[in-house]
C-alpha positions in Angstrom: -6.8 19.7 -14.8 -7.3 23.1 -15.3 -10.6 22.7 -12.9 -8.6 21.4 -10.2 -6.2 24.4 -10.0 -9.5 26.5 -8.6 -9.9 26.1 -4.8 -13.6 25.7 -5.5 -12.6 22.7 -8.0 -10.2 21.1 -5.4 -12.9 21.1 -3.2 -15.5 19.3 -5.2 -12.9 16.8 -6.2 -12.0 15.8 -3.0 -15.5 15.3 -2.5 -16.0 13.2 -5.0 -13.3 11.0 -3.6 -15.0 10.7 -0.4 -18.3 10.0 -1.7 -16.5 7.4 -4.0 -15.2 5.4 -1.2 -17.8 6.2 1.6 -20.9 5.9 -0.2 -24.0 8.6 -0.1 -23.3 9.2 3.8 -20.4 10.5 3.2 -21.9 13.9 4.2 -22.1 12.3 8.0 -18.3 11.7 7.7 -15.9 13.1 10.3 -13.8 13.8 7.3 -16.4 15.9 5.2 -17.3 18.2 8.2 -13.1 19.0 8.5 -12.3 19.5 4.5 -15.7 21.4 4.5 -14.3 23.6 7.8 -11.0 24.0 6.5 -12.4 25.4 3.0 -14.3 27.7 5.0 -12.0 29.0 7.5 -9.6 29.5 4.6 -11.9 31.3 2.2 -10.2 34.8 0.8 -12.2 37.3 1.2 -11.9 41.2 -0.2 -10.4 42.6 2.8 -7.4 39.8 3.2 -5.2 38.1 1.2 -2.9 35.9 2.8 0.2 33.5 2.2 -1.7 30.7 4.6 -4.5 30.2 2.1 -2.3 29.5 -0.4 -0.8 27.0 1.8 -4.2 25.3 2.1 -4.8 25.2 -1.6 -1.7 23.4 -2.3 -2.1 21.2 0.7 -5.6 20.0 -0.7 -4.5 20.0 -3.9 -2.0 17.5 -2.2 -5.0 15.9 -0.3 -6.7 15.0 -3.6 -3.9 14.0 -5.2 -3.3 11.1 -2.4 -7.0 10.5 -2.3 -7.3 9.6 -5.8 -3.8 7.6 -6.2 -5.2 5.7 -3.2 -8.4 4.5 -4.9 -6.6 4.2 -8.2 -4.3 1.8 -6.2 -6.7 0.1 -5.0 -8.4 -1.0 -8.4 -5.1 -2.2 -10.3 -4.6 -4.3 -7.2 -7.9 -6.1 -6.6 -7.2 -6.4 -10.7 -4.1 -8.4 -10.6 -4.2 -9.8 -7.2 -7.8 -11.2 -7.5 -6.6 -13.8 -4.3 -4.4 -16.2 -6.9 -1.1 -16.0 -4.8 2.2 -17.0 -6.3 1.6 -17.4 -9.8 4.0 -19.4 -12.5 6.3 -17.4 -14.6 4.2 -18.2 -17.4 0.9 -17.0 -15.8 2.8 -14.0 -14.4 4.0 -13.0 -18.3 0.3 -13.9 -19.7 -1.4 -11.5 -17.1 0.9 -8.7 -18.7 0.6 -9.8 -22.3 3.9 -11.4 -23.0 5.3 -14.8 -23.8 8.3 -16.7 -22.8 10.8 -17.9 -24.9 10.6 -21.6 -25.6 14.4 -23.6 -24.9 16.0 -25.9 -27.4 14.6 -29.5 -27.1 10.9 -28.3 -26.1 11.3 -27.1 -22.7 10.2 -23.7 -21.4 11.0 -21.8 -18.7 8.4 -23.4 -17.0 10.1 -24.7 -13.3 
């Protein structure tokens, strides 16, 4: 994490979100051409220092943040949603690694 807290680090990480969900053209993308603008526009140089390019660090920062929780997301759900739908109580414990409780006289919880 501590490469992320460099605007240079933010900026290859949200790059490597895009190129994870675009593919190799992501360098066509309407969205590489504005985070690669923004980086640029908001560079600190020797003459300036500003309170607005600290804003943009912490709104990419922000960016990359979402742009990784997204894709994360997006695995643990094609994980346990793999087109199933409604599941048993049983099955639904299983998928987690649990078991139900068996009732006196043989019958589960099982509807």
């Amino acid at each position: 994490m501590a490469a992320l807290s460099s605007p240079l680090g933010v900026c290859r990480g949200i790059l490597k979100e895009l190129r994870a969900t675009q593919g190799s053209k992501y360098r066509q993308s309407l969205a590489y051409n504005y985070v690669m603008d923004q980086f640029r526009k908001n560079k600190v140089t020797g003459e300036r220092y500003c309170r607005a390019q600290q804003e943009a660090h912490h709104a990419a920062h922000t960016y990359l943040c979402l742009l990784s929780s997204t894709r994360n997301h997006l695995i643990l759900h094609n994980l346990y949603h793999q087109g199933k739908g409604d599941c048993s109580t049983t099955q639904a414990a299983g998928l987690v690694g649990l078991q139900l409780p068996s009732q006196p006289g043989g019958k589960g919880w099982e509807k």
